[in-house]
C-alpha positions as CSV (number, residue, x, y, z in Angstrom):
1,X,-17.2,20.0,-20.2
2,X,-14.9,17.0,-18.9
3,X,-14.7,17.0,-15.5
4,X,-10.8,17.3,-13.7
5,X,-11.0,14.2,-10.8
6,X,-8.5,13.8,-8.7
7,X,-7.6,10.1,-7.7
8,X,-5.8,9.1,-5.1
9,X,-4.4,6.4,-3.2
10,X,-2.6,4.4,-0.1
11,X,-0.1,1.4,-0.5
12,X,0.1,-0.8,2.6
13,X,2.6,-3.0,3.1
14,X,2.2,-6.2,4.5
15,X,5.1,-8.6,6.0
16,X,7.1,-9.1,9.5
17,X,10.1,-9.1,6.7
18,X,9.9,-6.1,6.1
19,X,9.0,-4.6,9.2
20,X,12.4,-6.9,10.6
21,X,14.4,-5.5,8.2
22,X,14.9,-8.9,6.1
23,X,13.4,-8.2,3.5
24,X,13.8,-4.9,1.6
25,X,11.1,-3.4,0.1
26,X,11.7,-2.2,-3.5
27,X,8.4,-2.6,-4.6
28,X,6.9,0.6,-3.4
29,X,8.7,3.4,-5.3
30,X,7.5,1.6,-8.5
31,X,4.2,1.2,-7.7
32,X,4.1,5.3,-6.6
33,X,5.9,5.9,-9.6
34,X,3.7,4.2,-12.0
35,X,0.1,5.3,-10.3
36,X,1.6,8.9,-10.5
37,X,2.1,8.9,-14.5
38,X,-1.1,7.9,-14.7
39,X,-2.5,10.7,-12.4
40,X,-3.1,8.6,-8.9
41,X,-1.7,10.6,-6.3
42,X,-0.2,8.3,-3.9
43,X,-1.4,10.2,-0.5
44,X,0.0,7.5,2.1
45,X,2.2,4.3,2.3
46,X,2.4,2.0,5.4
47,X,4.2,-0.7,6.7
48,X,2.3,-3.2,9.1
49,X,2.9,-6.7,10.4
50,X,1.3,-9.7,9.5
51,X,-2.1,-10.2,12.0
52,X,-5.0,-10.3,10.8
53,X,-7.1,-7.7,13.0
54,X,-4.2,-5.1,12.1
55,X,-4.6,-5.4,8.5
56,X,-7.9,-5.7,8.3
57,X,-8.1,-2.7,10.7
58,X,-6.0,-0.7,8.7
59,X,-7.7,-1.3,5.3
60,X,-10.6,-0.2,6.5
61,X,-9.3,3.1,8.1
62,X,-7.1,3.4,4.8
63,X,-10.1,2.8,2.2
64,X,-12.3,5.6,4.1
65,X,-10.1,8.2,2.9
66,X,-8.4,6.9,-0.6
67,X,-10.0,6.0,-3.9
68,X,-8.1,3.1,-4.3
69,X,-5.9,1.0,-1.2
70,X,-3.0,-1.4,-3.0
71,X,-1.1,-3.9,-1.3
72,X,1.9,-5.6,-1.5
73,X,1.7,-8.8,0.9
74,X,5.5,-10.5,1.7
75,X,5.3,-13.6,2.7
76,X,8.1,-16.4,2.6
77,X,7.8,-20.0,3.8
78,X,10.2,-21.7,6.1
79,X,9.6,-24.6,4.3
């Protein structure tokens, strides 16, 4: 008998674009849409700046509860 798992998942956003409204984020719906036709139900999606204890804070909290955590890191250079 094959057992039925259910997979799920978080996206966190990374980037002070974002979160400044600078940068729009277009990424997300396809990642949600792609992990759902393969059966990954996308359970949360945040939005947090760029500092280190926050993210690294949050992944934590965010891997405790989802099979898999992706991330989509913005980051532009003022150079």
């Amino acid at each position: 008998m094959i057992k039925n798992t259910k997979v799920n998942a978080a996206i966190l956003i990374i980037g002070n674009e974002i979160l400044s409204g600078r940068t729009q984020d277009t990424n997300t719906s396809t990642i949600a849409l792609w992990l759902n036709s393969i059966g990954v139900t996308v359970k949360e999606v945040r939005v947090i700046p760029d500092v280190e204890s926050v993210i690294v804070d949050t992944v934590n909290k965010l891997r405790k509860f989802n099979d898999y955590v992706f991330y989509n890191w913005w980051y532009r250079s003022n150079t």
